[in-house]
Phi, psi and omega in degrees: 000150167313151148327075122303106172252029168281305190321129172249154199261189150228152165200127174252175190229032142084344170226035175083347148296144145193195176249126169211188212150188205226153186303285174321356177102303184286128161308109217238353190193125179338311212281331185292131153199179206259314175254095153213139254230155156231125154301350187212055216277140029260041200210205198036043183304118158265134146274121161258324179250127166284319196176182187229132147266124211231165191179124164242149149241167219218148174282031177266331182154196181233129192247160172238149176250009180222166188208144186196131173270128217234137164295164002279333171186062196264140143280115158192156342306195189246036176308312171327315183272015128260032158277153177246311173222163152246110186249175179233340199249140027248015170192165193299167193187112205235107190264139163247144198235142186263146184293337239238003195065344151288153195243116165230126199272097178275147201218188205191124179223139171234133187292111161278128170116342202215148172283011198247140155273083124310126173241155198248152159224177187169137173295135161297334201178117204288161190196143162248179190103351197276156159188172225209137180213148236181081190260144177263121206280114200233135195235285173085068192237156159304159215242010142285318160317189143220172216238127183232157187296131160207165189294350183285353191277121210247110194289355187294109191282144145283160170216104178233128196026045181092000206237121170255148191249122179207133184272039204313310183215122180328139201068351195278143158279116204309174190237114190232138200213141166210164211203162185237034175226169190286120148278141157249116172308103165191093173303121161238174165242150185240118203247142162082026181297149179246160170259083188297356196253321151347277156324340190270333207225030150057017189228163193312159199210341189253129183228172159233155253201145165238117154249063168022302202169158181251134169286087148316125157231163174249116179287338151308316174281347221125173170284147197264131211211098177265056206276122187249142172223163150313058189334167193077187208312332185277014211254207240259150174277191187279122161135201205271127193335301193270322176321304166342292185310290190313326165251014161300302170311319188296336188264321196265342164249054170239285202302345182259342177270001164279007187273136194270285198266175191271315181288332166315303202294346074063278145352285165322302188304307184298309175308106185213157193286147176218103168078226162263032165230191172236173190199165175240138174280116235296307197196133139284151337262026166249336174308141128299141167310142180216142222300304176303310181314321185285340179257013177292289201304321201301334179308318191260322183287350193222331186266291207277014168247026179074012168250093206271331184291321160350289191289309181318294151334313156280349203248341184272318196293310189286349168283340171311307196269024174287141198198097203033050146100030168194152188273138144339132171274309181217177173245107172293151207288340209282325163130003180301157186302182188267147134202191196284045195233053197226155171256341207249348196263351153300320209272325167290289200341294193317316182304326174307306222288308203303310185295347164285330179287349191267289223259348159240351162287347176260001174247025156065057127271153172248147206267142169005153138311300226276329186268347183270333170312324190287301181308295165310337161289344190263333203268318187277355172269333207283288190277337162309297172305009179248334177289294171325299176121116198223225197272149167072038181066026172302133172192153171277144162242161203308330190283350174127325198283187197237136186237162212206132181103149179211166192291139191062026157228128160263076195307333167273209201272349194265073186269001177327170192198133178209113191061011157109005164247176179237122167323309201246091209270302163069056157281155227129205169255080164307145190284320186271004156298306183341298224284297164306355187277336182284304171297314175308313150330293194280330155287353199276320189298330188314311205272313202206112183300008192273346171284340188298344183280301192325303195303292172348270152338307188261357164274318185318330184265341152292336182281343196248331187264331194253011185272129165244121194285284199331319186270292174130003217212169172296157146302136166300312192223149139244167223354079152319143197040015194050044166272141219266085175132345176244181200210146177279082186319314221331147177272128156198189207271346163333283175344324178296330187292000168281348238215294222208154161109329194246193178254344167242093182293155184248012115319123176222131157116212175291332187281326142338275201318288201293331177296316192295323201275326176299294207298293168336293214256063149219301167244028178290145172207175159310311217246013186144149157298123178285141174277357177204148192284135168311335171285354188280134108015273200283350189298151177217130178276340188225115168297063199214170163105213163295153201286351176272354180259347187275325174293351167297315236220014172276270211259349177281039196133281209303158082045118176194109174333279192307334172285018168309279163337285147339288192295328177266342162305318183275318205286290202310311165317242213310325168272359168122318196096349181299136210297326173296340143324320217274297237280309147322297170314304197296316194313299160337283186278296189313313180275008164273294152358280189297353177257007180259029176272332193267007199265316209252245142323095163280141158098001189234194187238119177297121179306346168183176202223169183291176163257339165278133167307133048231018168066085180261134201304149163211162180092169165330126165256033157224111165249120201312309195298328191286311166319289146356292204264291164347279191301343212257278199328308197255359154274006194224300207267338180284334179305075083074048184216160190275143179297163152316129181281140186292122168352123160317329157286339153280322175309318217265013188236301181322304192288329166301324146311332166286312192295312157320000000 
């Protein structure tokens, strides 16, 4: 691919590390680094190797092959400015033309499964006189911190079976390295790296760097083989650097050429383990699993590519943490309790678990005894606790909707928080809890028809409550502030999920039409729905600066990938569905979506854009959901096949309810 050398790649290990960085080389954000590892996967993230300094030499002279930004804005070495190319596939790859006519190719592989890394150097054409001398750059920080020179940092290497070892800090996970070149021991500090992207985002940018000692290779023999790991049960096996090396590549391109698409493998990258199960993580590189995002994702990262055993897993490991009638919003890294402060992330769950029982009677599976037992205790507390009434004033009200919030907590998904408030607090009925609280039901009737009176009730009152004639379009909130009768107009895209996005619209017809045709000429974008109508007062287009003007400016007017999905499932709804329709919809939506995989993130979807053109990507540049919602469009709503038909045990409970 061409040289952007903003762009950044990833490459993860499956248990919430990964590597990541910029095409062009320089580090641009605490989070790059070539090893950083979670101890407590997916959590307790470390960066133990930041990065490398690398130099060859030639009988021409000594070139350098890194670049690093130095306060107040120095670039060195310039390694950059003999880069040529850049690849991402099937793993990063940075070629260099030498003044001297040597070429050399550099590569970076991160291990699925394992906390280890490799990097590789290797002659374009072979020559002699060349060697490569390769020092590594150490922090052994929260991979949120930053790193300042201090006296505790302990530079003394182990030596086991060929392999070093350095303990940079007590709690810390060792650093474990094995290389096919000579080490020499010689500590230094590397000082004032700046981070712009950091500095950009209003937050600290300068760290300093421990380097140990430097690696030789003669590059003239082979290729040069750098192997890094995590110390402990996960670190590095017994043998020899390039043997290692060869079948660690070799293991990772049979696993990566099994991904039919750039978005499976995408994909891929988010599924990581949690305890003995699995989750997904939310966002690189900072993000953690987190409860609504995962089952937003799990539909498209997982259902609609067939992996249903994933899904099976992840849906069980999260059903262990239902707690009065909710899923957890997140598991914070610090190992602190979870927490309960979502209205809405209980609610997918149930809808993720019913669509997963849908997707395996249609892929002829039958699901465990043990696990459909699991799934179902969790789906009637779930929803028990929304009727009953459970933390932060969750409750059913007599009309059936589900009203929800109390002051200085934001229970949807719109949770920004600024200067000890909530931007968006939207306490009430939110429409598009409606809309889940209704489908959730209606997976809920699968199990026990006893929900079916609730499901009733609370659509009938949606339909009579949340229509705004004046406007055309939904209320956002109704009995707003849990005032009886008022109601919050604001245009924002939450509306659409009455439409679209679920498995059951609670729309039809003209009033369908128009919420879709508002929502398209107000908030449409290439790249996603703006969370606020641009004609609002209160819209803010661009999403930069410090972190109180971006929690400002997050749900009020930015950008969000993943409601893509929905709003184009709903476009698709409401004209009939028809493949000239479906066809239409890809041309439109889907292939602007596909060409922001080269913009940001590669090969992956940025978590949100300014709201004003040109929509510059801001946020996670890898996000589950955004993917997520991308793989659901284009294997589910785009596909050019009739959907599943609702389950024959709901039809037949539904028409009896009618009947009643």
């Amino acid at each position: 691919m061409s040289l952007e050398p903003d762009l950044e790649w990833l490459e993860t290990d499956g248990l919430g590390g990964f590597a990541s960085g910029t095409a062009g080389l320089v580090r641009t954000r605490r989070y790059h680094a070539v090893l950083l590892a979670a101890a407590t996967p997916p959590t307790g993230r470390f960066v133990l190797v930041n990065g490398v300094e690398a130099f060859v030499g030639t009988p021409s002279g000594t070139f350098p092959l890194s670049a690093h930004a130095y306060a107040p804005g120095v670039i060195h070495p310039d390694g950059h400015r003999l880069l040529t190319r850049f690849d991402a596939d099937p793993w990063p790859r940075w070629r260099f033309a030498l003044p001297d006519g040597t070429g050399i190719e550099h590569a970076l592989i991160g291990a699925h499964g394992r906390p280890h890394v490799l990097l590789t150097w290797r002659l374009v054409q072979p020559r002699p006189g060349v060697t490569l001398t390769v020092r590594p750059l150490l922090s052994g920080r929260d991979h949120h911190a930053l790193h300042h020179e201090n006296p505790a940092f302990a530079f003394d290497e182990e030596w086991h079976d060929g392999r070093l070892t350095w303990r940079p800090y007590p709690g810390v996970p060792a650093i474990e390295a094995l290389a096919n070149g000579a080490f020499t021991r010689e500590p230094a500090w590397y000082r004032n790296f700046l981070y712009g992207e950091e500095r950009a985002r209003g937050l600290d940018h300068l760290e300093d760097l421990a380097s140990p000692g430097r690696f030789a290779f003669d590059l003239s023999k082979g290729e040069a083989c750098l192997l890094l790991a995590a110390g402990g049960r996960a670190g590095l096996p017994p043998g020899h650097a390039a043997a290692l090396a060869r079948a660690l590549r070799a293991r990772e391109k049979r696993r990566r050429d099994r991904f039919p698409s750039r978005l499976h493998r995408a994909a891929d990258a988010y599924l990581v383990r949690r305890g003995d199960g699995s989750t997904i993580v939310a966002g690189y590189p900072w993000f953690a699993d987190w409860g609504r995002d995962t089952f937003i994702a799990l539909r498209g990262l997982c259902l609609a590519t067939g992996h249903l055993d994933e899904a099976r897993s992840i849906l069980i490991e999260w059903a262990g943490a239902v707690s009065h009638g909710m899923v957890p919003n997140r598991f914070p890294d610090s190992g602190a309790p979870p927490e309960f402060n979502s209205v809405d992330a209980g609610l997918w769950f149930v809808v993720a678990a019913g669509e997963w029982r849908r997707a395996m009677r249609a892929a002829q599976r039958r699901p465990a005894r043990g696990d459909e037992a699991t799934l179902r205790r969790a789906a009637e507390a779930i929803l028990a606790g929304c009727a009953d009434g459970t933390r932060h004033g969750i409750r059913a009200a007599d009309d059936g909707l589900l009203a929800a919030g109390e002051p200085g907590v934001a229970l949807t998904w719109m949770d920004a928080r600024a200067g000890g408030r909530a931007i968006t607090p939207r306490i009430g009925k939110p429409v598009e809890v409606q809309a889940l609280w209704i489908n959730a039901l209606a997976m809920g009737a699968e199990w026990s028809g006893r929900w079916l009176d609730l499901r009733g009730r609370a659509l009938a009152s949606f339909r009579a409550r949340f229509w705004h004639a004046a406007g055309g379009w939904l209320h956002d909130v109704v009995d707003d502030g849990h005032r009886s009768g008022a109601c919050d107009a604001t245009f924002r895209p939450n509306q659409i999920l009455a439409v679209g996005g679920l498995p059951e619209p609670l729309l039809e017809g003209d009033r369908a039409r128009a919420v879709v045709d508002q929502v398209e000429a107000r908030l449409l974008t290439p790249l996603g729905l703006r969370t606020l109508d641009p004609r609002d007062p209160a819209y803010r287009g661009r999403c930069d600066g410090g972190p109180a003007g971006r929690d400002a400016a997050y749900h009020q007017g930015t950008v969000w990938p993943w409601l893509l999905g929905p709003f184009v499932e709903a476009w698709v709804r409401v004209r009939g569905g028809a493949p000239e329709v479906k066809r239409a919809a890809r041309r439109r939506f889907l292939e602007p979506l596909i060409h922001h995989l080269e913009s940001a993130g590669i090969d992956h979807i940025s978590e949100i854009a300014d709201g004003d053109p040109p929509h510059a990507p801001r946020g996670c540049p890898f996000q589950a959901w955004s993917v997520g919602e991308a793989l659901r469009l284009s294997l589910v709503v785009l596909a050019e096949a009739r959907p599943a038909a609702r389950p024959a045990r709901l039809r037949r409970l539904v028409q009896a309810a009618r009947r009643r």
